[in-house]
N, C-alpha and C positions, 0 to 999 in steps of 0.2 A: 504494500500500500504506500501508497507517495501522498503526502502532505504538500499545499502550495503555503507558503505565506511571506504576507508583503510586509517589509522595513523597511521604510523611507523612501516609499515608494518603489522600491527591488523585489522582485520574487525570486523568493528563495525557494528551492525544493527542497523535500526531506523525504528520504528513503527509512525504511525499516533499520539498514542497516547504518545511517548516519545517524539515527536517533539512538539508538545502540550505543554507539562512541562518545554522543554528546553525555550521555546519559554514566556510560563509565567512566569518562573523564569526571563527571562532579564524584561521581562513588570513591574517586582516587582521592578527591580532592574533600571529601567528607572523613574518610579512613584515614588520612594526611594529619586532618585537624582535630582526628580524636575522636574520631564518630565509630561506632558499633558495627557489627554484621550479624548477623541470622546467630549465628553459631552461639553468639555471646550473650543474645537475651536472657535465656531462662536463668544463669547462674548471677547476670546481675541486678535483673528486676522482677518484680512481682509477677510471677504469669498464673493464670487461674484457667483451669481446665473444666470447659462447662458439656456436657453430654445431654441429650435428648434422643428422642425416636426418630433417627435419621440424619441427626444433624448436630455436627460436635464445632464449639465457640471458642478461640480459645483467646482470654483476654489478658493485655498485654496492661502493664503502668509503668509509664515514662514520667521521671522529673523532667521539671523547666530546662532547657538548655541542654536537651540529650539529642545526639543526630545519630540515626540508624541506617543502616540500610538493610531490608531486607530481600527475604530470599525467590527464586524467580516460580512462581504459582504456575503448574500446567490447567488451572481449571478454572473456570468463573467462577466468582463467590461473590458473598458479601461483607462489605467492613464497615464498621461503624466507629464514629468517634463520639466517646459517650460523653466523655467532659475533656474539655480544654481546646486548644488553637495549637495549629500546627499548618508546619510548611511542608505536603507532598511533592515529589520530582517523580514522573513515570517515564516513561520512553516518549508518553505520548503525550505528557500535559505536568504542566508546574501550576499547582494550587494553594489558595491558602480558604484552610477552613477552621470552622468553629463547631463545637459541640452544641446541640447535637446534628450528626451529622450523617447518615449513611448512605452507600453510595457504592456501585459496582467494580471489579475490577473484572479484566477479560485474562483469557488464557494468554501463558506468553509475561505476564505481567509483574515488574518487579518494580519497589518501591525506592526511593531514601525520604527520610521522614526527621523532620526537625523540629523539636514539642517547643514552641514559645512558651506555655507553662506547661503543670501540670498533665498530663494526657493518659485517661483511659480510648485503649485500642481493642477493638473486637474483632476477631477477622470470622468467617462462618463456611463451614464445608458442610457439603454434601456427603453424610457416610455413618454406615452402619457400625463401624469400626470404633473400637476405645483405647487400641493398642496405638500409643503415641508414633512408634516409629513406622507402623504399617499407616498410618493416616501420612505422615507426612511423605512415605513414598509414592503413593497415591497423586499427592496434591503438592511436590515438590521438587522443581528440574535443578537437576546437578548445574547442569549450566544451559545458553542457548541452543548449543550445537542438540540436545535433546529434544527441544521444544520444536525446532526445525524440521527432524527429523520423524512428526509424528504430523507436522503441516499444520501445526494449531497458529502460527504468526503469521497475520495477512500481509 
């Protein structure tokens, strides 16, 4: 999929795979300045593992001043920001939102996330499963070359 968009009156294209680059260059530049990745949430913040009939929540608590980046989703879900404001970067969109806030992400889709304060995160899968590491193989690509490789990235 190719994006047009115009600055200053220039159109610029964006490719899948330039948004890609843009998007690891800030991930460099967020891990550079002290920022998290996937790996490192649960042992430093509060995560809270919620279960129902088909559908497992698992929610995240960032202090003020935390920048993350998390890991790359093979499925559509849902996330929600229960409380606080924060500054999202996706491949496809730089947002700033507030609680409360929910809102979809697509397959293919990886975050970096900057909590201006406080932040409750919710993210929501599809699955029958309780087993932590079988949900997250389900619902988590080692890297892009996977995600490519199954044709989920327009």
């Amino acid at each position: 999929m190719q994006l047009t968009v115009k600055i200053e009156g220039n159109e610029i294209y964006s490719t899948k795979q330039n948004r890609r680059e843009m998007l690891s260059k800030e991930i460099d530049n967020i891990i550079a300045d002290g920022g998290l990745t996937g790996d490192d949430l649960d042992s430093l913040f509060t995560v809270v593992n919620h279960f129902s009939d088909g559908i497992y929540c698992r929610e995240l608590h960032m202090p003020a001043g935390t920048k993350i980046v998390g890991k790359i989703h093979k499925t559509k879900h849902l996330n929600t920001l229960a409380k606080g404001e924060c500054l999202v970067i996706t491949t496809e969109r730089e947002k700033h939102i507030e609680a409360p806030c929910t809102f979809e992400s697509v397959e293919g889709e990886q975050k970096a996330i900057l909590a201006i304060t406080d932040v409750v995160w919710q993210t929501y899968h599809v699955t029958d499963k309780t087993d932590l590491s079988e949900i997250e193989k389900d619902t988590i690509a080692i890297d892009y070359d996977e995600i490519d490789k199954k044709g989920l990235l327009l």
